[in-house]
N, C-alpha and C positions, 0 to 999 in steps of 0.2 A: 823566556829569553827572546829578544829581539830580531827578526828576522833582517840578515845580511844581506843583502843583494848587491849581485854580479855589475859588474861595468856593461853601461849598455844595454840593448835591448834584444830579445830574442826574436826569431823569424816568427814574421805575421804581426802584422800591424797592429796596435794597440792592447800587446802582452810585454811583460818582463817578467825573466826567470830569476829566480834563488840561485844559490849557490846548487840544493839539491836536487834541482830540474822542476822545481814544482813550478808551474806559469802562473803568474800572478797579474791580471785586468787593470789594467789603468783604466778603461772605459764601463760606466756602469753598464748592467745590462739593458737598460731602455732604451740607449745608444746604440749594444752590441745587437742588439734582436735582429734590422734588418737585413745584417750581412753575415748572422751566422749559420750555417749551412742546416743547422736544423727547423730553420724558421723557412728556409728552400724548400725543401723533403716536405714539410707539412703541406707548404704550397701546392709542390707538386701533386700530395698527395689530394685532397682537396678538388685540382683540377682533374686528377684521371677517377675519381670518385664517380663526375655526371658521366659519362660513355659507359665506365663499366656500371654503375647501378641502373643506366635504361638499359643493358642488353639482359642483367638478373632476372630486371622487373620484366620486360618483354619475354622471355623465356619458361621465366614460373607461370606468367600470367596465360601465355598461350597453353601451356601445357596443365594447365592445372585446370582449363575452361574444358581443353581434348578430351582428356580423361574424362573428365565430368559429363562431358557428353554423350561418352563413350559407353560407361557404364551399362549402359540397357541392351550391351553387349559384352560379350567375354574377353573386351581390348582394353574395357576402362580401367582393369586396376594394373598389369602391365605400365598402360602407358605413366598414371598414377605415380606408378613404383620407380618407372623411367623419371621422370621429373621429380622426381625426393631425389635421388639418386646425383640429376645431376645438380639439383640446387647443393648438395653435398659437395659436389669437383667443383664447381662456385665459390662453395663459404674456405677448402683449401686453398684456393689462391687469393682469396681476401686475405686469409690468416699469414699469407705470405708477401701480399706488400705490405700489411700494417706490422710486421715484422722487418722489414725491409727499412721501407717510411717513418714508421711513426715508434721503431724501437719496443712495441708490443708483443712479449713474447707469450702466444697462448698456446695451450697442452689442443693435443687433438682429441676432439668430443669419445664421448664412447663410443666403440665397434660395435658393428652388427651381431645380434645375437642369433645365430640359426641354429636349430635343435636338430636339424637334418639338413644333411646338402642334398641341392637341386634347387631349380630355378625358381618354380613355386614358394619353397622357403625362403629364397632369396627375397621373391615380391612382399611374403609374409613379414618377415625379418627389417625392410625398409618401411614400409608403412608402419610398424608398431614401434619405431625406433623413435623416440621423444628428439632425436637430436637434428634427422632428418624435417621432422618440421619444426623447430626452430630457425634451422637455413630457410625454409621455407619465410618465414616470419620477417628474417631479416633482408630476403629479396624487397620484398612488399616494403616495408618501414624504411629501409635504404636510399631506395629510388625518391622521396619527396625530400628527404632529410638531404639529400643529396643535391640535390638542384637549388634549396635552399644555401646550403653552403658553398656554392658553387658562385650563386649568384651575389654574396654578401662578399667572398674571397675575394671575387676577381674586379667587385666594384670599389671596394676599397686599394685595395693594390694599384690597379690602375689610378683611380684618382690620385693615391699619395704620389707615385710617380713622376704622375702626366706636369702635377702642380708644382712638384719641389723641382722638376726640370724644366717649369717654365721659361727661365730665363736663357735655355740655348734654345729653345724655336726659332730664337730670332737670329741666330745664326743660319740653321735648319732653312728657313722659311724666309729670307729678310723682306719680300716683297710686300708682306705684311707688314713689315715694321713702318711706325708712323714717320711724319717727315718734321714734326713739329715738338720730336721729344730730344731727348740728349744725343750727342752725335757722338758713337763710341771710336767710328774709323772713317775713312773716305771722302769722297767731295758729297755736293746737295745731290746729286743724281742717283751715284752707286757707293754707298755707303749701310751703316748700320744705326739704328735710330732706337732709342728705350722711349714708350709712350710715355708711362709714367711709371716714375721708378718707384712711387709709394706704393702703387697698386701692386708692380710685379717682386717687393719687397711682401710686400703683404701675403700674394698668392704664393710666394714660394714659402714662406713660415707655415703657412696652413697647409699646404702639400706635406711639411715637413712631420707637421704633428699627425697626420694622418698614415703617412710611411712609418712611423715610432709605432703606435695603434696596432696596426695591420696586423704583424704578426702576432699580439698579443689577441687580437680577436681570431685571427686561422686556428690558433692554438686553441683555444676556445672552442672552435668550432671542431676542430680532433678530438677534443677531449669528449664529445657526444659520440665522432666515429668509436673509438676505444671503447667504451663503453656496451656500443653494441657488439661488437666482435666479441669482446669478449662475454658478456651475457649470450649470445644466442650465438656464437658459432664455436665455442668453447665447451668444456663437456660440465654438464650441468653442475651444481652443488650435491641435490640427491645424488645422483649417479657418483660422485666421488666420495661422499659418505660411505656408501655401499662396497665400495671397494677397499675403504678404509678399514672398514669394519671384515670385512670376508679377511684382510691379510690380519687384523686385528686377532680375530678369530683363529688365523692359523699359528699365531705366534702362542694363542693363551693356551690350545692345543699339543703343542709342540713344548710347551714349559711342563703344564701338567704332566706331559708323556714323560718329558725328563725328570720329574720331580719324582714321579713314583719309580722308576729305574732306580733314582739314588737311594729311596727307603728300603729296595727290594732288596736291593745292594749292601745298605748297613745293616738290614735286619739277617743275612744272610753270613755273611764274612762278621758280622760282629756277638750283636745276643744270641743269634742264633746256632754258632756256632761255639760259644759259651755252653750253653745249656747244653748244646747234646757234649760236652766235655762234662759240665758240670754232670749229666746223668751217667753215665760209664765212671765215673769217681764215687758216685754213693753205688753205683752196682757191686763194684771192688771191697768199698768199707762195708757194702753188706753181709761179702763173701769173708772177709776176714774180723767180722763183728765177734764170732765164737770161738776163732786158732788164737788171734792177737787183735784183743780190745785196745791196745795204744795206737797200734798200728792205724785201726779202724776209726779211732777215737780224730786223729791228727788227720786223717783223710778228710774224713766230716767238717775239719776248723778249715782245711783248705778248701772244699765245697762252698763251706759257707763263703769264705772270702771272695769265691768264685761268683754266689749269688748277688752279693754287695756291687761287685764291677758288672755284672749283667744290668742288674738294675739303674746303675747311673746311666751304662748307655741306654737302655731305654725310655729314661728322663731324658739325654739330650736327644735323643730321636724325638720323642713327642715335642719337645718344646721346639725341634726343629718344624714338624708340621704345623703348630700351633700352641704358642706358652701358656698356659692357665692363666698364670698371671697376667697378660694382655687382655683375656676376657674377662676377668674377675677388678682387673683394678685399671685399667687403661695403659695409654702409650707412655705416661711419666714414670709408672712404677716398672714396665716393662722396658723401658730403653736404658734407666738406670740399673736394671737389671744385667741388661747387655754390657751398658760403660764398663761393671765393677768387670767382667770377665776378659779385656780389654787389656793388653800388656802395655801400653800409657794411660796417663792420669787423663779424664776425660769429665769435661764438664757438660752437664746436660742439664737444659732450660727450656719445658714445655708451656708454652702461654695457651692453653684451649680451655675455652668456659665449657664446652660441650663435644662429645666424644665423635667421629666421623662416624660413615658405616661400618659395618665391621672386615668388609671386604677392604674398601681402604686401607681400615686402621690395619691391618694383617699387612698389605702393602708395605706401608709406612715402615710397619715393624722390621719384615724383611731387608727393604733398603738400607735404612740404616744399621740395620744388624752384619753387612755383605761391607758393607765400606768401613767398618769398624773393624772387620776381618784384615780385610785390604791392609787399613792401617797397620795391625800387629804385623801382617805378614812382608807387607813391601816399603811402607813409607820411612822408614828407621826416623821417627817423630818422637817428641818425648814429651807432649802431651796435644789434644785434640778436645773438641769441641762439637755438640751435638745442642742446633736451637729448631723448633718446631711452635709455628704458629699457622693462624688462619689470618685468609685475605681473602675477604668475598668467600664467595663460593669456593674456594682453593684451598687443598691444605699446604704450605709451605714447610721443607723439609732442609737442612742448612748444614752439614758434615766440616769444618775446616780442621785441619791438623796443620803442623810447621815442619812436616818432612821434607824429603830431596824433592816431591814433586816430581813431572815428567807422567802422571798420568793424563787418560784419552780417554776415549770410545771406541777406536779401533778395530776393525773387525778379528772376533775372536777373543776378545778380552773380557774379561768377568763385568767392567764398565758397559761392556756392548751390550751384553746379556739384560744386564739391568737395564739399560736404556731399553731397549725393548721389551720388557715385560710395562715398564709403566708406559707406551706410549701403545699398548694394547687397550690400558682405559684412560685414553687421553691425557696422560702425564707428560712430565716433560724434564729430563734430565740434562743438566749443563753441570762440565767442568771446566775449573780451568782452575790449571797444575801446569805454571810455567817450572822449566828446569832452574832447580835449584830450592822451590815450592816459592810460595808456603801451598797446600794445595785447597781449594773451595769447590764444595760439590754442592749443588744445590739441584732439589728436586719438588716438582711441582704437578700434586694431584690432583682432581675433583674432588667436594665434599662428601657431595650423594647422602647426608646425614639425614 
């Protein structure tokens, strides 16, 4: 549908608004660049880059020669530790103009690790921290890149300026102006004169395309700032791995804890509690096997019946931990498996030439076994959908039913749950269940086959 717009123009030169507030550019941006305020901020940023990267570089550089000096005394790794430390209180207020300036928002590196408090650990704890000398790193690399940029920033800036305002100098300045050019005011004495209007036509065109330029080249030149901030004053890749993996680890800890609670739980309250009924019932038909055999005979058929419902739930128990069928014939005969117990009609469509691992494929299994649940339980759907293929290295997993919809990830919800179990082995679960549905889960493993 065709965008209506408002009568008129909205505040600030060179926008108009919609009806729905959205601002809409009449000026391309090669126009807009040198008067939008972010092309400013880069500027800025850019110029206070050279002051603060010579006082890093002067700071590391002295302090890191001290130390070094020092060593052949018991002040060298102190001082050492002092100067990591502060190139650290350095690399946070970098990480706070280029958040400020340049709209970069970086995570703060890893903390220190001390195994023991006191001061020595402290000294230990900064010299062995990989993030401290990367601040290190970026003092040193800063400072050239820095004056570089500095000096390309402010010579293009200037020149666009100086040139596309050439023609008020001679306002500015008129004593300069010729006497022999065009006469814009005044008598032959005190007046204003253009030398040559081709030239100063000329010079302010090319002032012009150099002012258009500029801030795509300062941008240019941030975009190397960005890069280092965040490479080497941001917390490493390893190091966030690591930590991915430690809460990874807490979550797959924390499922397994819960997972055996719940078998302890069903074998406990359900077979379990079968059988010792079922035993205390053949005790009884044993006791009345010789007063009254019918008696004892009808115990025995209820026994039995007893054994029959023991035994199915410990079929669903096992197949809760692990279906046979999923090991023996793969995910198409096991998720069909699943569909037929499924109180809607459910069509299932596995495209795999070859089977994932088996950790996965148990995964997989689970997942859509949990959202099929969902289904019967919450989505009042009247039929659903289940497609499993591979992309790359990925296995892709695909849930849609045509319920009310209105589910989430939520904290606390069985949605939550799952999304965190797959994103323990770098899975990735997305809903989306607008109200009213239809609802589309879809879920994304590693192969690892």
């Amino acid at each position: 549908m065709a965008t209506q717009y408002g009568q008129g123009y909205g505040p600030g030169y060179g926008h108009r608004y919609d009806y729905d507030g959205e601002r809409r550019h009449r000026l391309p941006a090669a126009l807009r660049a040198p008067f939008e305020a972010r092309s400013w901020r880069e500027f800025g940023y850019v110029l206070l880059s050279l002051p603060i990267s010579i006082l890093m570089f002067v700071f590391t550089v002295t302090m890191l020669s001290l130390g070094a000096g020092l060593l052949v005394t018991f002040l060298g790794v102190p001082v050492l530790a002092a100067a990591l430390a502060g190139c650290r209180g350095l690399g946070m207020l970098e990480r706070a103009r280029a958040r400020g300036l340049l709209g970069l928002e970086v995570a703060e590196p890893e903390p220190l690790r001390m195994r023991k408090p006191g001061v020595m650990a402290w000294v230990g704890a900064v010299l062995k921290s990989g993030a401290s000398w990367r601040h290190v790193l970026y003092a040193l690399l800063h400072f050239p890149w820095a004056v570089f940029s500095f000096v390309v920033g402010v010579t293009f800036w200037s020149i666009g300026w100086s040139l596309l305002t050439y023609p008020l100098w001679f306002w500015v300045f008129p004593m300069y102006a010729g006497q022999s050019g065009i006469q814009l005011y005044g008598d032959a004495h005190h007046g204003i004169y253009l030398d040559n209007p081709f030239e100063i036509t000329v010079t302010a065109l090319v002032g012009l395309l150099f002012t258009l330029a500029t801030p795509w080249i300062v941008r240019a030149l941030t975009m190397v700032d960005r890069l280092l901030v965040y490479g080497l004053l941001g917390p490493s890749r390893l190091s966030a791995r690591v930590v991915e993996l430690e809460s990874d680890r807490g979550v797959v800890v924390d499922t397994a804890a819960a997972d055996l609670r719940r078998i302890e739980r069903d074998l406990h309250d359900g077979a379990q509690a079968r059988l010792v009924s079922l035993a205390m019932d053949l005790g009884l038909a044993k006791e009345k096997l010789a007063e009254d055999p019918h008696s004892a005979a009808r115990m025995v058929a209820e026994a039995h019946g007893e054994v029959k419902t023991a035994l199915q739930e410990l079929r669903d128990l096992a197949r809760g931990i692990h279906p046979a069928v999923l090991t023996d014939r793969g995910l198409d005969a096991a998720l069909s498996a699943v569909a037929s117990r499924c109180t809607v009609p459910v069509r299932v469509e596995v495209d795999l030439t070859h089977r994932p691992a088996p950790a996965i494929e148990g995964i997989a299994y689970f997942t859509v076994s949990e959202l099929l649940q969902n289904i019967s339980k919450h989505a009042r759907a009247t039929s659903a959908s289940v497609d499993v293929w591979r992309t790359d290295d990925r296995l892709m997993l695909q849930v849609v039913d045509d319920g009310v919809g209105g589910a989430g990830v939520t904290g606390g919800s069985g949605l939550a749950g799952l999304a965190e179990r797959l994103d323990a082995v770098d899975g990735i679960l997305v809903v989306d269940s607008p109200p009213g549905g239809p609802t589309r889960v879809t879920a994304e493993l590693p192969w690892r086959g």
